[in-house]
matplotlib code that plots the C-alpha trace (Angstrom):
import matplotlib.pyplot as plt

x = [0.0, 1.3, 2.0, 2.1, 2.6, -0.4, -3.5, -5.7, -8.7, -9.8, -8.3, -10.3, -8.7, -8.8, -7.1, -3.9, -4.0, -3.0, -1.1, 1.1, 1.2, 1.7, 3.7, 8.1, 10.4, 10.9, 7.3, 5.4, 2.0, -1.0, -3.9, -6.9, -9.7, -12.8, -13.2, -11.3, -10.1, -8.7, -11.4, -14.4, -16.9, -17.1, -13.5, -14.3, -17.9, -18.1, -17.5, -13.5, -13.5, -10.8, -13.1, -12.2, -13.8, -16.5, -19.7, -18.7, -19.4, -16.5, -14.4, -15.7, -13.6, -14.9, -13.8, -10.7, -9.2, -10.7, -8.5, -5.6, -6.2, -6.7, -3.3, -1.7, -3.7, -2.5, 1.6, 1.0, -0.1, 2.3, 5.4, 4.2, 3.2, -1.1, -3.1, -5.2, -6.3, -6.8, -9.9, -11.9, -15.5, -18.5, -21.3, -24.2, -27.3, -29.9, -32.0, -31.9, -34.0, -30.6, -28.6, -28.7, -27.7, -24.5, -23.5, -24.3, -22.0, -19.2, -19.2, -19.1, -16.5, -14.3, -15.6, -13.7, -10.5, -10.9, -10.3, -10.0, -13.6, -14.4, -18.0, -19.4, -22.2, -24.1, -22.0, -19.0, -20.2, -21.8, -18.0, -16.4, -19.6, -21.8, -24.3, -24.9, -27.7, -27.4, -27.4, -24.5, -21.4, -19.2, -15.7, -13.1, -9.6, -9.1, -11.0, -10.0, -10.0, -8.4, -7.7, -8.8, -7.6, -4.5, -4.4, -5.1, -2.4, 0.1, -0.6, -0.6, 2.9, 4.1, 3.1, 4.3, 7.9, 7.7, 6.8, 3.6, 1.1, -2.2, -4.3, -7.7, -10.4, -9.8, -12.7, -12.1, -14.7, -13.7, -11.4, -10.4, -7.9, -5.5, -2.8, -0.5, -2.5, -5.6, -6.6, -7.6, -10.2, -10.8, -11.4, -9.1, -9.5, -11.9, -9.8, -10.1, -7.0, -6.3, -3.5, -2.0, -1.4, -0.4, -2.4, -6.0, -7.0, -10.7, -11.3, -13.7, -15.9, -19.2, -19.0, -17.2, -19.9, -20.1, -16.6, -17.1, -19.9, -17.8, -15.1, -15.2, -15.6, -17.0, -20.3, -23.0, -23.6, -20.4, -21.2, -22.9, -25.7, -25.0, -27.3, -26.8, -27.3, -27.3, -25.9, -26.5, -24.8, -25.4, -23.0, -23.7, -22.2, -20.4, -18.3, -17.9, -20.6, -18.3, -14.8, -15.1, -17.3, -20.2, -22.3, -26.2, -26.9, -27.8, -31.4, -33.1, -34.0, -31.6, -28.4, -27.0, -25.3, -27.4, -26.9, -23.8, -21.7, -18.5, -15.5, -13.4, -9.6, -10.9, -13.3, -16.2, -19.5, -21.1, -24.1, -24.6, -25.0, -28.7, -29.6, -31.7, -31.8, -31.5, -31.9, -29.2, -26.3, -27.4, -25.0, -27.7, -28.7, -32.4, -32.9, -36.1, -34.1, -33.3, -36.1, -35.9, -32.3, -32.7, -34.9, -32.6, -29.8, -31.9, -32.3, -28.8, -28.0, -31.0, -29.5, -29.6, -30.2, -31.9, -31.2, -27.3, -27.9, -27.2, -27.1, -23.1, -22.9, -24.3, -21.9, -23.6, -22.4, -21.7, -24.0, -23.9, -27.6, -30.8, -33.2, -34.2, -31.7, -28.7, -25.3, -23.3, -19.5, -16.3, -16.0, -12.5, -12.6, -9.8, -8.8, -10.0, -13.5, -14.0, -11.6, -9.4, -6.0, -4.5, -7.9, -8.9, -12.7, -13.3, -16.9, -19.3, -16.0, -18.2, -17.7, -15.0, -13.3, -11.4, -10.1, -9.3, -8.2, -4.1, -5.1, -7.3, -4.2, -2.2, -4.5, -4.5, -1.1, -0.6, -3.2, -1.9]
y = [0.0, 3.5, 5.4, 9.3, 11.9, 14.6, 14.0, 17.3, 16.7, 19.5, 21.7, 25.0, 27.9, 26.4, 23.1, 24.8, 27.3, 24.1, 22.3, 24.9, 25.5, 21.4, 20.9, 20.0, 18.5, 16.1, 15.3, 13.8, 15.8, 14.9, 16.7, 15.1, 16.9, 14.9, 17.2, 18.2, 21.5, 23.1, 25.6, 24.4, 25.2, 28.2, 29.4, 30.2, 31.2, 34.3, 38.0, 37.8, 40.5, 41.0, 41.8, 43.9, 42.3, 44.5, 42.3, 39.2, 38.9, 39.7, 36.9, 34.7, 32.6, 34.6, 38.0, 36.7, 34.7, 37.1, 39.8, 37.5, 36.3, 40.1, 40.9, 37.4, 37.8, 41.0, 40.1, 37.0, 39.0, 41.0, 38.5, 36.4, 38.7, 37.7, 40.6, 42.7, 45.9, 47.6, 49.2, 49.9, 49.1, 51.9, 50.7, 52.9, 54.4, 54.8, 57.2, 58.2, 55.2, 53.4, 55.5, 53.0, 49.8, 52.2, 53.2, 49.6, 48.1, 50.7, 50.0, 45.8, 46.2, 48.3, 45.7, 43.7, 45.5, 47.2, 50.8, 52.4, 53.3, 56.7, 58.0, 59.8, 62.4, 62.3, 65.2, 63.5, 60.1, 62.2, 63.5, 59.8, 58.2, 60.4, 57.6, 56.4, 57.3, 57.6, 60.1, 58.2, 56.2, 54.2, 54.0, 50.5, 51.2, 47.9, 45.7, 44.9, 42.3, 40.0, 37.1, 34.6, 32.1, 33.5, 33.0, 29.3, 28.8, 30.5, 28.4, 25.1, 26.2, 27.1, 23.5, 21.8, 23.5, 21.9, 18.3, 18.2, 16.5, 17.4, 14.0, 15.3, 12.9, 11.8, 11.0, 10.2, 7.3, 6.4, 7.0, 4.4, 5.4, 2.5, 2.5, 3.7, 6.5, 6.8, 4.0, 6.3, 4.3, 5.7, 6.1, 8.1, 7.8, 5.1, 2.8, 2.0, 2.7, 2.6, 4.5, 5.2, 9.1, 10.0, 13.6, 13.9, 17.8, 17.3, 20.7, 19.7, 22.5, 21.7, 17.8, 17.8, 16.6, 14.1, 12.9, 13.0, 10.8, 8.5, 9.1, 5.6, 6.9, 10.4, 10.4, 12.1, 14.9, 15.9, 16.8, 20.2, 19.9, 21.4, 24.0, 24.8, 28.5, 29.6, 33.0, 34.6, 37.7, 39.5, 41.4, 45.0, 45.9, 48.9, 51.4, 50.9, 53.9, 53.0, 53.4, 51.6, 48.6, 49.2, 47.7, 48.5, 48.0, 44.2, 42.7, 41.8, 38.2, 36.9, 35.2, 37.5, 41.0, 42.5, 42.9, 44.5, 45.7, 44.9, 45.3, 42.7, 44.1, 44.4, 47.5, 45.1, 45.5, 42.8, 42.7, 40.2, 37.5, 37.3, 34.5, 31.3, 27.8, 24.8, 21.4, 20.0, 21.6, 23.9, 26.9, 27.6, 31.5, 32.4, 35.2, 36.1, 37.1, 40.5, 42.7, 41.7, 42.6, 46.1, 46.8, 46.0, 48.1, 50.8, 51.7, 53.1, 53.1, 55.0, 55.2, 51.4, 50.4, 47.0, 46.4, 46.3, 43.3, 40.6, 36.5, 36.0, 32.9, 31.5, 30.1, 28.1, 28.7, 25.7, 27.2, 25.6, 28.1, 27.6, 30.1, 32.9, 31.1, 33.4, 32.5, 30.1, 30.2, 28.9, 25.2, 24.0, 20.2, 18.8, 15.7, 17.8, 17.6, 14.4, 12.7, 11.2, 12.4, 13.2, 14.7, 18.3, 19.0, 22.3, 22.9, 25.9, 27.3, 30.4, 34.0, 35.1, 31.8, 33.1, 36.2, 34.0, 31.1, 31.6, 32.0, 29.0, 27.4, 28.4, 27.5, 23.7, 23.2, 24.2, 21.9, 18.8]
z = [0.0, -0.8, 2.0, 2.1, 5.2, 4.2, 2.3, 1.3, -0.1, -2.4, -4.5, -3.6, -3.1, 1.3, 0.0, -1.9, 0.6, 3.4, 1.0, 0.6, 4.0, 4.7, 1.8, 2.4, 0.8, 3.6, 3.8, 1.2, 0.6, -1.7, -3.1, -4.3, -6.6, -7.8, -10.8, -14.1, -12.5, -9.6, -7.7, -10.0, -7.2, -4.6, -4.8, -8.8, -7.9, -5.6, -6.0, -5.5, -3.1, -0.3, 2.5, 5.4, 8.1, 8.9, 9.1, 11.2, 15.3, 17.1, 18.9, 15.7, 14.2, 10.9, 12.4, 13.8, 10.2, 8.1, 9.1, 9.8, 6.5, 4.5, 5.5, 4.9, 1.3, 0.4, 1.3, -0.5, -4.0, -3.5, -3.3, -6.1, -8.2, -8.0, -9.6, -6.9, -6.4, -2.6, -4.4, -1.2, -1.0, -0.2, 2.4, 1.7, 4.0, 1.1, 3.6, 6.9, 7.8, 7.1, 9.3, 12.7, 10.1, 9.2, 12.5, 13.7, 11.0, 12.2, 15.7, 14.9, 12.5, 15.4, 17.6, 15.4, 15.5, 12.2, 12.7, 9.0, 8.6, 7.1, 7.9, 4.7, 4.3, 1.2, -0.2, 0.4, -1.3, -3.9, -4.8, -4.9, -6.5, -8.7, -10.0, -6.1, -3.9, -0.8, 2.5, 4.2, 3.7, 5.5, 3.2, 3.7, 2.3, 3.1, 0.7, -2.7, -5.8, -6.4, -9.3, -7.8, -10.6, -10.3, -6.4, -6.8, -9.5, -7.2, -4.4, -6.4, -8.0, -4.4, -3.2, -5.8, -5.4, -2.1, -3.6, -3.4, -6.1, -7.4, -8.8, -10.3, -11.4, -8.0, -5.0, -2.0, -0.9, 2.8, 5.8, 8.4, 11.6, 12.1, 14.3, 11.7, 10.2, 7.8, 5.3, 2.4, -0.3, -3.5, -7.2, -9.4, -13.1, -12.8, -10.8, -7.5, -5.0, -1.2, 0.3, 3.8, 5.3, 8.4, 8.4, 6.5, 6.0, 4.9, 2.6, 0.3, 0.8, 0.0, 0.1, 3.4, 5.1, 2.9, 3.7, 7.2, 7.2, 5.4, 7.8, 10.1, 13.7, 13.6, 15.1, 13.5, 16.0, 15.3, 11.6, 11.4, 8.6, 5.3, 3.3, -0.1, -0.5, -4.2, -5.1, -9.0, -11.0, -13.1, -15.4, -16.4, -19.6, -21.1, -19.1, -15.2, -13.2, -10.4, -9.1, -5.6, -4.8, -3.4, -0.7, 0.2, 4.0, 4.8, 3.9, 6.9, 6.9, 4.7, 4.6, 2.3, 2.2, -0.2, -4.2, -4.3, -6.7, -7.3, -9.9, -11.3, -12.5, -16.0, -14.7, -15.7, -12.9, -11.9, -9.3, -6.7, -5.0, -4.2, -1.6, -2.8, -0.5, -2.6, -2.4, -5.1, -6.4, -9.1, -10.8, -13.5, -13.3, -13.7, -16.1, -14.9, -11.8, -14.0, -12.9, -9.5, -9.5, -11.1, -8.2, -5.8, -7.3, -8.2, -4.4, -4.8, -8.7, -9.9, -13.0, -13.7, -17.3, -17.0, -20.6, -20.3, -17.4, -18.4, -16.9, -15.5, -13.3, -9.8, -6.9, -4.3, -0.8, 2.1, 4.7, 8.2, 8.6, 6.9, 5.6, 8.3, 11.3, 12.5, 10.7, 12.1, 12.6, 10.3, 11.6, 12.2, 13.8, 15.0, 17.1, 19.9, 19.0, 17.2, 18.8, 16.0, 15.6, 12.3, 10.9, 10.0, 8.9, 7.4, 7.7, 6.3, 4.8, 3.1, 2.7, 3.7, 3.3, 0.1, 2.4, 5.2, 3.4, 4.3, 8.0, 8.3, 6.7, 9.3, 12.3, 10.3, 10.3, 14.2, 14.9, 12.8]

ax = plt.figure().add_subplot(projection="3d")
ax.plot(x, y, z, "-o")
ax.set_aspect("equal")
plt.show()
């Protein structure tokens, strides 16, 4: 039986991010993807937006990586040459009505130990953002985009550099403790295998639980219950209205942060992610959504042409929360809570898992 030191299963942006944390040339390190491509699901599927940290309860595990994991992020672009852009990102007060959400949103985010936030009058907003309504502002130097393609690559090239090896095609079907590691079962390419690793990081985002409850030993109270939360854009063609990204207050009631608007480093706008509970996997975008988008935007983009919206794509989010339930916490199990050592679950890895995906790296590795 082949026997390796790491096994990483997933190649998401949270997968590369640990293998090339994991990865030395002393240690042998292995990377599993069940599909054709590395990141085909939620780390190629979201708004690719360095976030702040702003929204998240404080002491979270969400609060606490995400801004471990901004700074980590942006030092990481910057050494290997990864395109991104410290854009910032405006969070708007539509009317006065909105003005508690704002001031709300400034004192969690310096709650949270973010301290950059500029308060803006309408004048003021009205200056950096012609086309946007709005009586208030909050403004974040410190979110940007980023290539999130690009990030992926750069960690897989890093890993690799270190010895590691990606296998795609590749699922991962069951895992045994014995007293010499993990029995790893398997198909790769059609073909069954079995394989021996001392260290299991379970990042397969939103078939983890899945895993798990093929993982010999866990119990099942010990595996948080998944919901599949769907998330469309639309593009908006033509020249950019904005310079900044820009953010209307929360929707109460939802699971979302309302249809935003963001920038990708081409200057192209896209709006998005609404919020829609599924019950299978579907990335198929709904164009009768349109209308019900251009109202949304139109709160603070009066200007909207409805005509120049078009379909982009939908990412489906690995909720640990269902529809109207408070959002639950970044999951990070370890020996500690399941009780088998050698074995990482990442659980309800969502927004801002791409942000805090170097940090939660980290916290694997000193717990492995």
């Amino acid at each position: 039986m082949d026997s390796i030191d790491t096994l990483i299963i997933g190649a998401g942006a949270l997968g590369l991010a640990c293998a090339a944390r994991l990865a030395t040339p002393e240690r042998s390190t292995l990377i599993v993807e069940q599909e054709a491509l590395i990141g085909s699901h939620t780390s190629s599927r979201n708004s690719e937006v360095i976030h702040a940290g702003l929204y998240y309860p404080p002491g979270s595990l969400k609060a606490e990586l995400c801004l471990e994991g901004r700074e980590r992020l942006y030092a990481w672009c910057a050494r290997w040459q990864v395109a991104y852009r410290r854009i910032g990102k405006l969070l708007v007060a539509v009317d006065d009505a909105e003005r508690g959400q704002l001031a709300a949103l400034l004192g969690n985010a310096q709650a949270c130990g973010v301290h950059t936030l500029e308060a803006l009058e309408g004048a003021a907003l009205k200056r950096l953002e012609p086309a946007v309504r709005g009586v208030a502002a909050l403004f974040s130097p410190d979110t940007g985009i980023i290539d999130s393609h690009a990030f992926m690559q750069s960690l897989l090239a890093y890993a690799e550099n270190q010895g590691a090896q990606l296998v795609l095609h590749t699922q991962v079907n069951g895992l045994v403790r014995e007293s010499d590691g993990w029995r790893v079962d398997g198909i790769s390419g059609g073909e069954a295998f079995t394989l021996k690793a001392q260290r299991v990081v379970n990042a397969a985002g939103l078939f983890a639980q899945t895993l798990a409850e093929r993982t010999q030993g866990i119990a099942p109270r010990d595996i948080p219950r998944l919901y599949l939360c769907q998330g469309n854009y639309f593009t908006y063609s033509g020249r950019s209205p904005f310079s900044h990204l820009i953010y209307p207050m929360p929707e109460a009631n939802t699971s979302g942060l309302g249809i935003h608007a963001t920038l990708d480093l081409a200057g192209q706008v896209r709006f998005g992610p609404d919020t829609r509970y599924l019950d299978s996997l579907d990335y198929q975008v709904d164009e009768r959504l349109r209308e019900r988008f251009a109202q949304a935007v139109r709160r603070y983009f009066p200007a909207l042409d409805s005509a120049r919206l078009a379909p982009g794509y939908a990412g489906v989010r690995p909720k640990l929360s269902g529809p109207g339930q408070s959002a639950e916490d970044f999951v990070l199990q370890t020996a500690a809570e399941h009780g088998l050592p050698g074995l990482v679950n990442l659980f309800g890895i969502e927004s801002p898992g791409l942000t805090a995906s170097l940090a939660i790296a980290e916290r694997v590795a000193r717990s492995l």
